[in-house]
MMTF fields as JSON, N, C-alpha, C and O atoms, coordinates in Angstrom:
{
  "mmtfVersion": "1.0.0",
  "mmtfProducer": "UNKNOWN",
  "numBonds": 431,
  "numAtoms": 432,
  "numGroups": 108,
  "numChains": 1,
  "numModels": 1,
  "chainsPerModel": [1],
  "groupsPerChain": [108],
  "chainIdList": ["A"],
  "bondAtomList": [4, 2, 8, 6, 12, 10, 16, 14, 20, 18, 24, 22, 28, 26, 32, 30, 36, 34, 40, 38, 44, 42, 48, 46, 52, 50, 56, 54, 60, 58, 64, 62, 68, 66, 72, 70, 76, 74, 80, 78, 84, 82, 88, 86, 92, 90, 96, 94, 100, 98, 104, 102, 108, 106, 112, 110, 116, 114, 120, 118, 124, 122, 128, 126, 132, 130, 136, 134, 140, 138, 144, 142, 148, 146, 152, 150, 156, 154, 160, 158, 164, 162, 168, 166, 172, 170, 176, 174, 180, 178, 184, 182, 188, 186, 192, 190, 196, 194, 200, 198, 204, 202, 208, 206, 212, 210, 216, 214, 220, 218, 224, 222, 228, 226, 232, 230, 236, 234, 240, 238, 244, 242, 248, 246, 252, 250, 256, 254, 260, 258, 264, 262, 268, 266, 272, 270, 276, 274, 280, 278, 284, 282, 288, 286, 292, 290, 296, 294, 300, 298, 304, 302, 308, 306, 312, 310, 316, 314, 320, 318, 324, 322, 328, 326, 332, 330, 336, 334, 340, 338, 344, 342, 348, 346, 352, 350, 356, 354, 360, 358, 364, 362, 368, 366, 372, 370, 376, 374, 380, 378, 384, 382, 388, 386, 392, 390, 396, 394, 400, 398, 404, 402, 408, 406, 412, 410, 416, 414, 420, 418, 424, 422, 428, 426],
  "bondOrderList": [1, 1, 1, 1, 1, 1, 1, 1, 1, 1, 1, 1, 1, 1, 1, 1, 1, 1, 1, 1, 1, 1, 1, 1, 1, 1, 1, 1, 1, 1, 1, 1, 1, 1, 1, 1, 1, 1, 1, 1, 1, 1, 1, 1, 1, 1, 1, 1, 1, 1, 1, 1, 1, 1, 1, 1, 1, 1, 1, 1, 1, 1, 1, 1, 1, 1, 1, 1, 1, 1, 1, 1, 1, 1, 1, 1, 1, 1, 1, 1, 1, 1, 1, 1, 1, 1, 1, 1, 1, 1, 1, 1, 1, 1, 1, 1, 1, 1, 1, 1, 1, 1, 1, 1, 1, 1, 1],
  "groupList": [{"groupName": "UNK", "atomNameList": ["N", "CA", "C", "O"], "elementList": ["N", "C", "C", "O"], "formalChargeList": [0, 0, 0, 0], "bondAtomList": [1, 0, 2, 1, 3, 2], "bondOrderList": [1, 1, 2], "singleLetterCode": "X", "chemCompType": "L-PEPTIDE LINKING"}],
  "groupTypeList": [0, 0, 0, 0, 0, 0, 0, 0, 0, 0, 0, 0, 0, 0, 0, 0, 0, 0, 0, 0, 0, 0, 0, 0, 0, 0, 0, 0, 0, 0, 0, 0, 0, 0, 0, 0, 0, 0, 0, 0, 0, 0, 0, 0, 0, 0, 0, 0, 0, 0, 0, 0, 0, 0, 0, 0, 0, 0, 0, 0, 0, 0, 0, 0, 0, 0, 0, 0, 0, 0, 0, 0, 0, 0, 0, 0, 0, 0, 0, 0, 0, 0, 0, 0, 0, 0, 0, 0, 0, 0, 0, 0, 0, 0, 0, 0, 0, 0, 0, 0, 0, 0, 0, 0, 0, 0, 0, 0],
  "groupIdList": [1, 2, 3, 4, 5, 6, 7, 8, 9, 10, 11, 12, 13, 14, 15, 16, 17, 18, 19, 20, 21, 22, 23, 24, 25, 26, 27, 28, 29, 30, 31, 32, 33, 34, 35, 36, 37, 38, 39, 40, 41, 42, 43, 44, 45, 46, 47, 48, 49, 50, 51, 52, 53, 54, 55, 56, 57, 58, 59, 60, 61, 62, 63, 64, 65, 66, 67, 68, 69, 70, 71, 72, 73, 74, 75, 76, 77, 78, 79, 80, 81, 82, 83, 84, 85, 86, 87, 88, 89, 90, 91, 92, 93, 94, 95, 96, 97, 98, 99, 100, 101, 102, 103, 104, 105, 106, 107, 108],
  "secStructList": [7, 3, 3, 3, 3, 3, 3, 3, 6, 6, 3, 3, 3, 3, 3, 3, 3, 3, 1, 1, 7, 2, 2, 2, 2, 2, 2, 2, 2, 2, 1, 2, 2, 2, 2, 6, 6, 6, 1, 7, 4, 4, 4, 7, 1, 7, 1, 1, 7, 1, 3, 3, 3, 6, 6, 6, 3, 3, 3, 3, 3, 3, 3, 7, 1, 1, 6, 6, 7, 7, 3, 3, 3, 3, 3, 3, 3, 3, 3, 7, 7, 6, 6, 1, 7, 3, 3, 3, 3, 3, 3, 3, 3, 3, 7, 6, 6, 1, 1, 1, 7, 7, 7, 7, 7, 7, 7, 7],
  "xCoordList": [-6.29, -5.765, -5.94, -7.031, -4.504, -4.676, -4.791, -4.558, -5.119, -5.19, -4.797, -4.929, -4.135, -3.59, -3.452, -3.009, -3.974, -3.712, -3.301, -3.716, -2.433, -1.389, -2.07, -2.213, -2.41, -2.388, -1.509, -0.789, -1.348, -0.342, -0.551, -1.325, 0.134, -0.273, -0.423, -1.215, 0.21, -0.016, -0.323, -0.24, -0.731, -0.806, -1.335, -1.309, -1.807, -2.787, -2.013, -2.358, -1.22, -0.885, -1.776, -2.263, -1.914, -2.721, -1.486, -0.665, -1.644, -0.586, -2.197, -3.199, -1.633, -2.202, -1.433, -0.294, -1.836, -0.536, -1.735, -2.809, -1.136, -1.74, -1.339, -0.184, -1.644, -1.585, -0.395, 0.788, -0.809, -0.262, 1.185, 1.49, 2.051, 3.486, 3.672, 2.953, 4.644, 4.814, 4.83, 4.421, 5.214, 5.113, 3.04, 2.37, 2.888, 1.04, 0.6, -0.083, 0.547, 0.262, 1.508, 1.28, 2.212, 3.243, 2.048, 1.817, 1.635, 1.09, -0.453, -1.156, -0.873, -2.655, -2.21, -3.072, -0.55, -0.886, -0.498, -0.81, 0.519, 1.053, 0.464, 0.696, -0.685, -0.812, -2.095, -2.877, -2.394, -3.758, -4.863, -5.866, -4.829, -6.54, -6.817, -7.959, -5.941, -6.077, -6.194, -7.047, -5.268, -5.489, -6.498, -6.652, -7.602, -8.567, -9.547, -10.46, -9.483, -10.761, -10.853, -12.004, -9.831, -9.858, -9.891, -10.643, -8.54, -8.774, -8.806, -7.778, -9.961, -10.648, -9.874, -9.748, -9.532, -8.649, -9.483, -8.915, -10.948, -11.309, -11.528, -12.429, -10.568, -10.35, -8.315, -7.597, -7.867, -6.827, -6.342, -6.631, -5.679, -5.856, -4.998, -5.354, -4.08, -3.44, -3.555, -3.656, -3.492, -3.302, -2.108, -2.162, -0.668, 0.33, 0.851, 0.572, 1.755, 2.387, 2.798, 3.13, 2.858, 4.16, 5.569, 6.571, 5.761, 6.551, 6.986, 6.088, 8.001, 7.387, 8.931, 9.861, 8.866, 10.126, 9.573, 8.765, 10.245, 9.343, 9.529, 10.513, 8.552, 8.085, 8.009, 7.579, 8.415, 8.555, 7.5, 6.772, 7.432, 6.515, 5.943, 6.414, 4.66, 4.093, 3.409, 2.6, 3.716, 2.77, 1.699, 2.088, 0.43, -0.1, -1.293, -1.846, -1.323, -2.306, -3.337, -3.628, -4.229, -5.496, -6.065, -5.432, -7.34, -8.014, -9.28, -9.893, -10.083, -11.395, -12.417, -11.914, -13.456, -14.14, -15.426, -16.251, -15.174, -16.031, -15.239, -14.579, -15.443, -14.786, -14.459, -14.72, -13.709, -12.396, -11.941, -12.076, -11.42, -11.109, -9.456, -8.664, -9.448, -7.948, -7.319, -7.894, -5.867, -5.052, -4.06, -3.387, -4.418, -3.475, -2.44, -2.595, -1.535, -0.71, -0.655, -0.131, -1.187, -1.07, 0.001, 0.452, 0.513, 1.929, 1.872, 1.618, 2.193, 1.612, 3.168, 3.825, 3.465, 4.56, 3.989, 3.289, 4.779, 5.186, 6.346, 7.49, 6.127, 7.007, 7.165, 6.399, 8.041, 7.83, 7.562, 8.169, 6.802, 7.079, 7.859, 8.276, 7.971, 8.591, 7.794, 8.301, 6.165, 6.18, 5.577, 4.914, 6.135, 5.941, 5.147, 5.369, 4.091, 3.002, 3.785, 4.722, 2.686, 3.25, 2.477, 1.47, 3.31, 2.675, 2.606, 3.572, 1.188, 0.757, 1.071, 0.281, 1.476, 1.676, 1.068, 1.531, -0.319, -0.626, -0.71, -1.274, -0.071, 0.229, -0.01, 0.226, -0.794, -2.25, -1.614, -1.665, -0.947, -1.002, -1.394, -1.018, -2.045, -1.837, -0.873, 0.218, -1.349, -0.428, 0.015, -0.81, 1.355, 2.081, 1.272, 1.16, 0.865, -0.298, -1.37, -2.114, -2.309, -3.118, -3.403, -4.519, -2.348, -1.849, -2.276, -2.465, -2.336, -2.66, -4.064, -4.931, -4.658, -6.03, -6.313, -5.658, -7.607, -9.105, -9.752, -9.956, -10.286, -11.537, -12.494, -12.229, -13.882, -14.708, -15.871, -16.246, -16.282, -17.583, -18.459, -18.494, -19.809, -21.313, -22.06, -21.82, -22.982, -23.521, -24.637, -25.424, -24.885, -25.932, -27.13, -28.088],
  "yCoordList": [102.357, 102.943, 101.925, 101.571, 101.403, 101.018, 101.727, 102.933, 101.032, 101.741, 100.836, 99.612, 101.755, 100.379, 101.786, 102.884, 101.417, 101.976, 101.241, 100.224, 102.117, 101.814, 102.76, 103.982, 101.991, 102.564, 102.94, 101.997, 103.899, 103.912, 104.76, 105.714, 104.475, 104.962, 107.031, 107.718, 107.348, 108.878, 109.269, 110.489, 108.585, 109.237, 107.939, 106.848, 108.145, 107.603, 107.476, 108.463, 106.827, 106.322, 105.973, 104.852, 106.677, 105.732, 105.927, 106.842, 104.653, 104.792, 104.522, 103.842, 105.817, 104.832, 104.754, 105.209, 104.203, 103.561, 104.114, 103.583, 105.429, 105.744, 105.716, 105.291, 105.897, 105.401, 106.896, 106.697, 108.079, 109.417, 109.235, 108.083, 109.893, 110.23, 111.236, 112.211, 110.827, 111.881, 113.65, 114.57, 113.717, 115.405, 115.925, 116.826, 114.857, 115.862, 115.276, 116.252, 114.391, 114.44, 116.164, 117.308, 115.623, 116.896, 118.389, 119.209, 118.548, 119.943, 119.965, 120.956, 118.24, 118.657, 118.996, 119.515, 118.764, 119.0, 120.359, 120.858, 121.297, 122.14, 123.678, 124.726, 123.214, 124.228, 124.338, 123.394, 126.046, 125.765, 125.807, 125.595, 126.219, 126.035, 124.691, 124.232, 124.13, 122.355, 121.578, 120.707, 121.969, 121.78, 121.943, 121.216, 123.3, 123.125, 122.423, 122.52, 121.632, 120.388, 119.581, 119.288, 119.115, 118.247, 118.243, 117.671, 119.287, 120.045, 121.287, 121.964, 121.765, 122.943, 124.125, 124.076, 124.9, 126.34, 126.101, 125.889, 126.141, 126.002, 125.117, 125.194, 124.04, 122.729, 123.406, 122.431, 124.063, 124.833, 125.776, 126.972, 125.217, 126.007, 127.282, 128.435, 127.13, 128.151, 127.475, 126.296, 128.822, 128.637, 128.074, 126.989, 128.958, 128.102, 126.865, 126.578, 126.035, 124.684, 125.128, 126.303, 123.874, 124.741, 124.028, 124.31, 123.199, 122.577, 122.069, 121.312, 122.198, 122.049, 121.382, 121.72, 119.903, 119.83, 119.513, 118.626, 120.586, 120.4, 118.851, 118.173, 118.394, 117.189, 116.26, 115.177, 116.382, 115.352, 115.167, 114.176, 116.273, 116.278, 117.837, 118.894, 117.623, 118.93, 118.758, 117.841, 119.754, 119.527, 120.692, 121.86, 120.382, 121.546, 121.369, 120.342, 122.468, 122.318, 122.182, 122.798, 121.41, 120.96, 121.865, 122.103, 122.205, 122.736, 122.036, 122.159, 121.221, 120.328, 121.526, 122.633, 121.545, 122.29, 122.464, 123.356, 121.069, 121.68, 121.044, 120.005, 121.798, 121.318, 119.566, 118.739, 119.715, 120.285, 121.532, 122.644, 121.372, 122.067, 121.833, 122.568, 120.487, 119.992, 120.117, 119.923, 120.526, 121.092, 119.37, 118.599, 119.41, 118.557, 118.741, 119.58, 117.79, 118.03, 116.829, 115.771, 117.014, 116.493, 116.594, 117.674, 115.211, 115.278, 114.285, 113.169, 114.6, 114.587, 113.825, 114.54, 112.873, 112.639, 111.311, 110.316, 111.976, 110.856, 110.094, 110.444, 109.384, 108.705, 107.952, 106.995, 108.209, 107.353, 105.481, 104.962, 104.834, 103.511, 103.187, 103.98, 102.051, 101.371, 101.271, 100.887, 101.679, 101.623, 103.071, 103.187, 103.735, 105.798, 106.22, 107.392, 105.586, 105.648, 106.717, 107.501, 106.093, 106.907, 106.948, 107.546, 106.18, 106.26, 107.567, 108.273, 107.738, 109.05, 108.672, 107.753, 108.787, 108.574, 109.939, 111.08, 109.346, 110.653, 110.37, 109.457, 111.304, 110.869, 112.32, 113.475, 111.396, 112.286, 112.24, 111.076, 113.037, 113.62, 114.387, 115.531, 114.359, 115.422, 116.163, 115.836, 117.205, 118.857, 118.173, 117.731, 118.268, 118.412, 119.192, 118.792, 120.143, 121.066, 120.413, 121.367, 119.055, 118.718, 117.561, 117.097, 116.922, 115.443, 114.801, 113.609, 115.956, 115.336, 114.778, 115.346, 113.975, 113.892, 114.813, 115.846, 114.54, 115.613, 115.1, 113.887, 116.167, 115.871, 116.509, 117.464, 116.099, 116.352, 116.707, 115.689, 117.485, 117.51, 117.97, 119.196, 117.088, 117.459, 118.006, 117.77, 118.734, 119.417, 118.606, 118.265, 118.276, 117.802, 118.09, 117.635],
  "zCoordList": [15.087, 16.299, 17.413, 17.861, 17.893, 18.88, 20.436, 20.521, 21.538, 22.736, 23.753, 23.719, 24.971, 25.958, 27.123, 26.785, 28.624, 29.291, 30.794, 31.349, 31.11, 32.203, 33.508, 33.446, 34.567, 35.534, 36.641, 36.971, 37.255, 38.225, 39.326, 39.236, 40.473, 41.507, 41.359, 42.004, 40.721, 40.66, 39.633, 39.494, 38.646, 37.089, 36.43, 36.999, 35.213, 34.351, 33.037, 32.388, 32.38, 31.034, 29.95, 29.8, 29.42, 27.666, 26.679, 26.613, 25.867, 24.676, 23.579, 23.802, 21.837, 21.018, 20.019, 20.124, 18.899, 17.824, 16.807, 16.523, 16.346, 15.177, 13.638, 13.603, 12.768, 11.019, 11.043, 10.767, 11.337, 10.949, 10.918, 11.227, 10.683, 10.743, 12.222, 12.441, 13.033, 13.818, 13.365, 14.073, 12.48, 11.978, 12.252, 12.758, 11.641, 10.948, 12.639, 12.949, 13.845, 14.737, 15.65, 16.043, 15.584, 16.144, 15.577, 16.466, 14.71, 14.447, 14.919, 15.116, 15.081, 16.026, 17.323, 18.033, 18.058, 19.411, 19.749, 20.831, 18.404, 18.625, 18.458, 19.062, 17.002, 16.656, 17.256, 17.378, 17.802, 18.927, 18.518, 19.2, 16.795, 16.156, 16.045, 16.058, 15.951, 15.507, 16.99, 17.161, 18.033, 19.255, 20.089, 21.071, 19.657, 19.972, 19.979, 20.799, 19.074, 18.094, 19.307, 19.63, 20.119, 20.301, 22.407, 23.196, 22.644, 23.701, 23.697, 23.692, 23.698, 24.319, 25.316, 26.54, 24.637, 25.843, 27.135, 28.207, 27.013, 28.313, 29.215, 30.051, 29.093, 29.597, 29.79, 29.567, 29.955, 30.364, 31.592, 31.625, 32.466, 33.795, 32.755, 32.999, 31.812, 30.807, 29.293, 28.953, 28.454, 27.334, 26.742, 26.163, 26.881, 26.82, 27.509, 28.673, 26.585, 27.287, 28.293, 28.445, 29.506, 30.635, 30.043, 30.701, 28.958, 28.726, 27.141, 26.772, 26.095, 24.822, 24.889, 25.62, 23.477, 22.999, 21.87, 21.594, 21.024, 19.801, 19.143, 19.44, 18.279, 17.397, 18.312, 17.914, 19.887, 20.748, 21.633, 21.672, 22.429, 23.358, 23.691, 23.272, 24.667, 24.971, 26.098, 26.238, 27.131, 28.254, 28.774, 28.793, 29.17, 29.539, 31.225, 31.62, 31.72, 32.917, 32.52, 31.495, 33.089, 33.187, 34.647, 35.675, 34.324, 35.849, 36.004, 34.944, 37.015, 37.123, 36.729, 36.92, 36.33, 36.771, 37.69, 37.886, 38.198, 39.39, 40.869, 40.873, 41.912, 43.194, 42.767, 41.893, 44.061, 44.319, 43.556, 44.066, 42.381, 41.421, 40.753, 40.164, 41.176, 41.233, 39.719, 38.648, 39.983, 38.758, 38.337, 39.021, 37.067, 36.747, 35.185, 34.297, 35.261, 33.994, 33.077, 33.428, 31.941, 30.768, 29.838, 29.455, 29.381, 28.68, 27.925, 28.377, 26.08, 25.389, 24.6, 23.843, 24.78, 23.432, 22.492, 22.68, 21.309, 20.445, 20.173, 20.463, 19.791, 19.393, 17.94, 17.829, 16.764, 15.484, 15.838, 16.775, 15.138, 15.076, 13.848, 13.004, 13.883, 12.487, 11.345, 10.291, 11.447, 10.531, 9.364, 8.333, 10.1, 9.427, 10.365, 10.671, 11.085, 11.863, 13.486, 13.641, 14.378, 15.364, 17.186, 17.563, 17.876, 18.99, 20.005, 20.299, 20.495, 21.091, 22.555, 22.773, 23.185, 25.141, 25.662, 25.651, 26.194, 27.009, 28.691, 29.294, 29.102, 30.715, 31.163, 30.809, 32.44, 33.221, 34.395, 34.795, 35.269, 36.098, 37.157, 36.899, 38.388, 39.227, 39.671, 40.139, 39.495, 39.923, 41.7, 42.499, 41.896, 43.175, 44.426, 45.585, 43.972, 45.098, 44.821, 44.589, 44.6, 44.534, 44.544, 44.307, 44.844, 44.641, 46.614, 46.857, 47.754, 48.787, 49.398, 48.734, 50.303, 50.565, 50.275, 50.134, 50.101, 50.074, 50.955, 51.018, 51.991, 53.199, 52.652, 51.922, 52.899, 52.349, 53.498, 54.08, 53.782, 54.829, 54.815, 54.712, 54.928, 54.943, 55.756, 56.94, 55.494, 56.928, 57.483, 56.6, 58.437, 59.091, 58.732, 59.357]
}
């Protein structure tokens, strides 16, 4: 497994290049007992995707859990390589309502 991550001004890119076939990755992100292993329902501002194309991609809310408490969206595609294998693109997002400063203030 390779890994490579892209930074960017609003969102966070990782690619990895895994051995699997897009199908048997397509069913760890889809199916939610297998989905759990890895992300946790309670790492879910919701249970369902807000977004699905099947074998392609999947997206879901993220909630922080501690203050702020900022909501973000995770989006999850693959892609086949050439060689049966299969690159994972996960792109990290902040939620639009959460994406502005944060002020922060201490009490004296």
């Amino acid at each position: 497994m390779n890994k490579r991550a892209e930074p960017l001004h609003d969102r966070l890119v990782l690619e990895y290049s895994l051995d699997a076939p897009p199908e048997k990755v397509w069913r760890a992100l889809s199916i939610p007992e297998l989905r759990e292993q890895w992300l946790p329902t309670g790492d879910l501002a919701q249970a369902e995707p807000l977004a699905t194309t099947p074998g392609e991609a999947v997206s879901y809310r993220l909630r922080d859990d501690q203050p702020p408490f900022l909501e973000s969206v995770v989006t999850l595609q693959i892609v086949p390589d050439a060689g049966g294998g299969s690159l994972l693109r996960i792109i990290h997002q902040l939620d639009a309502a959460s994406d502005g400063p944060t002020t922060m203030m201490c009490a004296a």
